[in-house]
C-alpha positions in Angstrom: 48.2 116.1 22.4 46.2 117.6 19.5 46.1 121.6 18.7 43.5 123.0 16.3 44.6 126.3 14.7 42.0 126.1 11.9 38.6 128.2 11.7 35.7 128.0 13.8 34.5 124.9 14.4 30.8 123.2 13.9 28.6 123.4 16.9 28.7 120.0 19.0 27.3 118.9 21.8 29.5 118.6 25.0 29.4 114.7 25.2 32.2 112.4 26.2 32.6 109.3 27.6 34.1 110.7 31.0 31.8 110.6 34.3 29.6 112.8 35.3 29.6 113.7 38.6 26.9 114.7 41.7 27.2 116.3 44.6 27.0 113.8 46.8 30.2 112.6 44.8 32.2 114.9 44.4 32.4 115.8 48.9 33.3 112.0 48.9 36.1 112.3 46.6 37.5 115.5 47.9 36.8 114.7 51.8 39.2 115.9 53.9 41.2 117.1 50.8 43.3 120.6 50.6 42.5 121.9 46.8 44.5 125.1 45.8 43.9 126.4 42.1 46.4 129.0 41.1 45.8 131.1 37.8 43.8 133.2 35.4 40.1 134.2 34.9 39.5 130.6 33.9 41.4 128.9 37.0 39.1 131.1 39.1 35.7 130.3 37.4 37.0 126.1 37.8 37.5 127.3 41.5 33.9 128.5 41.4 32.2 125.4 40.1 33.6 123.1 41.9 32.9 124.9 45.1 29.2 125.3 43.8 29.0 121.5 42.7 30.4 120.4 45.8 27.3 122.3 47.6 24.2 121.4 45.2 23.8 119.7 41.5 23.4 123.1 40.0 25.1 125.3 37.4 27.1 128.3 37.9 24.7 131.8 37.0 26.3 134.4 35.0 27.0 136.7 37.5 28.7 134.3 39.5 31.5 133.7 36.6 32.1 137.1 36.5 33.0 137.8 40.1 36.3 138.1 40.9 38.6 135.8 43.4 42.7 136.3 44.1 44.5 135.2 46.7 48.5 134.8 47.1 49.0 131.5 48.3 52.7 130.4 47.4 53.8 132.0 50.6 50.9 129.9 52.4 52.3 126.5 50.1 55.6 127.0 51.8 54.5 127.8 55.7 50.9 126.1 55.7 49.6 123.0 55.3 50.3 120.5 52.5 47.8 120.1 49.9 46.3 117.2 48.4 45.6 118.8 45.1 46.8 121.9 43.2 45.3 123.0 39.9 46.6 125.6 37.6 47.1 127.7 34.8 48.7 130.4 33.1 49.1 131.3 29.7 46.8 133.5 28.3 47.2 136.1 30.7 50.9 135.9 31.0 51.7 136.4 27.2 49.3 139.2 27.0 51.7 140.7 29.5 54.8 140.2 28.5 55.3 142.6 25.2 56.9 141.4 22.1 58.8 138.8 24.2 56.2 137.0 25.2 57.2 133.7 24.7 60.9 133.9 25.7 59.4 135.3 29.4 56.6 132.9 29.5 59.1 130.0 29.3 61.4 131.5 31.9 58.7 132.3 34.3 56.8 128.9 33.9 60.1 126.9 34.5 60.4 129.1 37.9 57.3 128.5 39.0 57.4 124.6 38.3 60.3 124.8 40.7 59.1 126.7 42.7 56.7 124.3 42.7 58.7 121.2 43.6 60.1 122.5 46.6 57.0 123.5 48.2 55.2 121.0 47.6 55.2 117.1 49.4 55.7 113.6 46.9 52.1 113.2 47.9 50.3 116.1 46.2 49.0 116.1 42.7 49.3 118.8 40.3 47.3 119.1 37.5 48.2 121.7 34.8 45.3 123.1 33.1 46.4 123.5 29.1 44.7 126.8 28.4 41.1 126.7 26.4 41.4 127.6 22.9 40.8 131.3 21.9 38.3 132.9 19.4 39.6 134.3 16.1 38.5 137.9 17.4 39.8 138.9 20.6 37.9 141.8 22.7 38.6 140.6 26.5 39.2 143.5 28.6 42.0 141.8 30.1 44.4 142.5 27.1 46.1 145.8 27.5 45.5 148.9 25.2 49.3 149.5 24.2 49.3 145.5 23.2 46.2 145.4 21.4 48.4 144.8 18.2 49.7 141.5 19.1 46.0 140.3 19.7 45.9 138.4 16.4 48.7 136.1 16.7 47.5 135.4 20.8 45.9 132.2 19.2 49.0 130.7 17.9 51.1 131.9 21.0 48.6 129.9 23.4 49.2 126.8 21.1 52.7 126.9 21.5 52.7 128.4 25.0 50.4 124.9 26.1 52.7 122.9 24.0 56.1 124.0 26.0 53.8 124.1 29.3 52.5 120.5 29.1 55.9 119.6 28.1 58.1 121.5 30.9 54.8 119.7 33.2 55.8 116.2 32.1 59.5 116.7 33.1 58.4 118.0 36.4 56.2 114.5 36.6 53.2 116.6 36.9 49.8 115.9 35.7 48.6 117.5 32.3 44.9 117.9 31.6 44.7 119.1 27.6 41.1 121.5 28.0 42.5 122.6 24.5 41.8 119.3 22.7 38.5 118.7 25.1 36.5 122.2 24.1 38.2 122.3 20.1 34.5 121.7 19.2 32.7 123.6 21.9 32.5 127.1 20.3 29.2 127.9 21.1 30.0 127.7 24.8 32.7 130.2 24.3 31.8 133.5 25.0 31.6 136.8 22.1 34.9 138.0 23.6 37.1 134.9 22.2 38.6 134.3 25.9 35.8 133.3 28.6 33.2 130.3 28.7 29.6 129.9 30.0 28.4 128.0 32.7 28.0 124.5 31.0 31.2 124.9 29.7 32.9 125.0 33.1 30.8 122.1 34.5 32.0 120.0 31.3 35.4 121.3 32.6 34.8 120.3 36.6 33.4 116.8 35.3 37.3 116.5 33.2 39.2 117.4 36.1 37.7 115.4 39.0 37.1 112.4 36.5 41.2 112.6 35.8 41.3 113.5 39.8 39.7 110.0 40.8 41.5 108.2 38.5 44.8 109.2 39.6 43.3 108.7 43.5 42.3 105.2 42.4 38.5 106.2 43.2 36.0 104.2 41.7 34.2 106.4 39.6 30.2 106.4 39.3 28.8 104.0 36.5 26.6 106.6 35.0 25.9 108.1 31.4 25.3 111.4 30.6 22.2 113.5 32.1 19.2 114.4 29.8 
């Protein structure tokens, strides 16, 4: 895993050899499949475009990312069905939370929830931890409280080492670890002005990731295909 703490970045294109994936694809490979994705503002917008791309080849708007989706399902995990696939996050949100002691909590939370996690939840499903996107330098997301607006500066270097001890504490648990920090290091023109959320293409770059790792781990034979003009 690679972490980049340095200044902005150049402006690249999101290319990459991974596959890129239509419609048509995408209800194949999920057919029949129970998804849950737990987490944050950006679990719920990777919720949103892979519910969109499983309807039509077309981007998220706007508006769309910005709507908001919550739901308590751990109860449901442990009294419902069994899913297929559960993809989640939590970092950014949790240490801008916890006070001066983030980290410490973070830890101690995380390792309950992968538990948590391993009771509820059959040999058969795969998990896929999300390492969290990197931050801007400045961060203005509303989601940060007023009375901990003073730790906002060193949020960058918390998420590094929060997604460091996540993917770690993941592997242990023998779950799957998809690193979105070292995939969007060089996508900060996708990121939007308040250092925290990403646009539309962003998140299809990010649906692409996940359902390419996805199929792999299935053993689906993925589409030969390049990427789109």
């Amino acid at each position: 895993m690679v972490f980049c703490l340095s200044s902005e970045e150049p402006r690249r294109p999101l290319r990459s050899d991974m596959v890129h994936f239509q419609a048509s694809e995408v209800q194949q490979l999920l057919h029949n499949k129970f998804v849950v994705i737990l987490g944050d503002s950006i679990q719920r917008a990777v919720y949103k475009d892979l519910v969109l791309l499983l309807q039509k080849d077309s981007l998220l708007t706007a508006a769309q990312l910005k709507a908001k989706y919550l739901e308590d399902v751990l109860e449901e995990l442990t009294y419902g069905p069994a899913p297929d696939l559960v993809i989640i996050n939590s970092c950014l949100w949790d240490l801008s939370r916890y006070g001066r002691c983030s980290m410490e909590s973070y830890r101690e939370n995380l390792e309950r929830v992968f538990v948590r996690m391993d009771q509820v939840l059959p040999d058969s499903c795969l998990l896929v931890w999300n390492m969290a996107m990197p931050l801007g330098e400045r961060i203005t997301g509303g989601f940060l409280l007023p009375e901990l607006q003073p730790l906002a500066g060193s949020l960058r270097r918390d998420v590094v080492e929060g997604n460091f001890y996540s993917a770690t504490l993941a592997g242990d648990h023998c779950f799957d670890v998809l690193d979105l920090h070292f995939h969007f290091r060089h996508a900060v023109q996708h990121r939007h002005r308040d250092g925290v959320h990403w646009d539309q293409h962003a998140h299809r770059h990010l649906s692409h990731l996940l359902l390419t790792h996805v199929a792999d781990a299935w053993g689906v034979e993925l589409p030969k295909r390049g990427y789109p003009p």
